[in-house]
N, C-alpha and C positions, 0 to 999 in steps of 0.2 A: 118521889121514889119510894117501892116498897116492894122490901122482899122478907120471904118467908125464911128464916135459919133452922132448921131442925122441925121438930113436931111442935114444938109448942113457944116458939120465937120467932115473933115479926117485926120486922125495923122499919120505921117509916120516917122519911125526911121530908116532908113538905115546901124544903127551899128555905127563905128567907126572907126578911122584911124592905132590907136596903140593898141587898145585891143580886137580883135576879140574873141565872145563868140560863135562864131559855127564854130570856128577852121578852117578855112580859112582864112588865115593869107595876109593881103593885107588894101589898102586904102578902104571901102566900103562907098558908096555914092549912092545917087538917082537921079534923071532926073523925073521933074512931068512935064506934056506936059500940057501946060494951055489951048488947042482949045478942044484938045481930053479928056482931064482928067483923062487920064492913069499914073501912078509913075510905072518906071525903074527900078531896081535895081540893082546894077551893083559893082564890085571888079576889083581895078586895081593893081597889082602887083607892088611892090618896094624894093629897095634895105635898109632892114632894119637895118643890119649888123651895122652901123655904129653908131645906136641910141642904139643899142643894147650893144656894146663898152661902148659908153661913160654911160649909164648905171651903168652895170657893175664899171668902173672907179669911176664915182661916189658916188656912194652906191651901194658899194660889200654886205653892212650887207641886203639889200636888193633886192636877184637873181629874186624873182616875177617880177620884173618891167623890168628886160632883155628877163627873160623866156617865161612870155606872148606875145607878139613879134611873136615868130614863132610854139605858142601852135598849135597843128594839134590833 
């Protein structure tokens, strides 16, 4: 997400690492280029499986915090 506030304020969210809400399941993150003044946005793929595990192991009473993970 990115919006401009006023003349000289831009907010940008890029999303997040472990809980993707537009179901593209991966690291999301941004790149803002400081000459140009352009923001990136960008998903890098990882191996979640393993947070996903311990999760689960952890707090089975709670499958949301595995499931979201690899929601599509």
């Amino acid at each position: 997400m990115e919006r401009v506030l006023g003349d000289n304020t831009r907010l940008v969210n890029p999303g997040s690492v472990g809980q993707p809400r537009n179901r593209q399941p991966g690291a999301h993150w941004a790149l803002y280029d400081t000459q140009s003044g352009s923001v990136s946005f960008r998903c890098e793929s990882y191996d979640f499986s393993p947070i996903q595990a311990q999760a689960r192991t952890l707090h089975p009473e709670l499958p949301y915090l595995a499931d979201v993970l690899e929601r599509r």
